[in-house]
C-alpha positions in Angstrom: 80.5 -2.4 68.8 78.1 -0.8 66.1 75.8 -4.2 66.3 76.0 -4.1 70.4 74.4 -1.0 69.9 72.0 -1.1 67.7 70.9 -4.5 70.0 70.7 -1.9 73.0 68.4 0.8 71.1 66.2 -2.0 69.8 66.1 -3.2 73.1 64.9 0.5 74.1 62.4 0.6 71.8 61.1 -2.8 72.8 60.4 -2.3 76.1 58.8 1.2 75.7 56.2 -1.2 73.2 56.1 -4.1 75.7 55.2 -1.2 78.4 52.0 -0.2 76.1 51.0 -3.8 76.1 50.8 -4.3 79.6 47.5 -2.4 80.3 48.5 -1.6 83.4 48.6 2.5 83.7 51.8 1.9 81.4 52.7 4.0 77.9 54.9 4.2 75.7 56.8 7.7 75.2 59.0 9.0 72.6 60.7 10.8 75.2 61.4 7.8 76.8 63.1 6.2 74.0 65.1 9.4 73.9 66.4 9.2 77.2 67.3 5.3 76.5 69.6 6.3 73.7 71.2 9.0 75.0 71.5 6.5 78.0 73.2 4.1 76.2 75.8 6.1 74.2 76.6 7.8 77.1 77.1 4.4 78.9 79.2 3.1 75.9 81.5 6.4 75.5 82.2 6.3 79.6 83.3 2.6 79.1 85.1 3.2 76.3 87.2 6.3 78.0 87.4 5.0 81.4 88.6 1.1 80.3 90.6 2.3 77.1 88.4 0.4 74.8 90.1 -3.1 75.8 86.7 -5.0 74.8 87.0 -4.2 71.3 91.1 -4.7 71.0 90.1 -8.4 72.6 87.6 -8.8 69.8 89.6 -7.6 67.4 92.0 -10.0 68.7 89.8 -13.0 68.7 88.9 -12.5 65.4 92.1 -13.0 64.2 92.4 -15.9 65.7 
């Protein structure tokens, strides 16, 4: 789970860079990036709570296996 986040906060940053590029009225904002990340770990806790964390017992699983 650590690695699928750090892919979504990279993924954050990314697009507030790609944004800059565009030259179209676009920039990028640190706030923005902010508000990604507190996006995503609130995301990833509701998940968590609300499906009992049943991705990461399957992984767990399937790495067993």
């Amino acid at each position: 789970m650590q690695r699928s986040r750090r892919a979504l906060v990279g993924f954050g940053v990314l697009i507030e860079f790609l944004q800059q590029g565009m030259q179209l009225g676009r920039q990028a904002d640190v706030l923005d990036v902010a508000a990604n990340v507190v996006g995503i770990g609130t995301g990833m806790a509701i998940a968590v709570w609300r499906t009992g964390g049943w991705a990461s017992k399957v992984e767990a699983w399937l790495g067993r296996n």
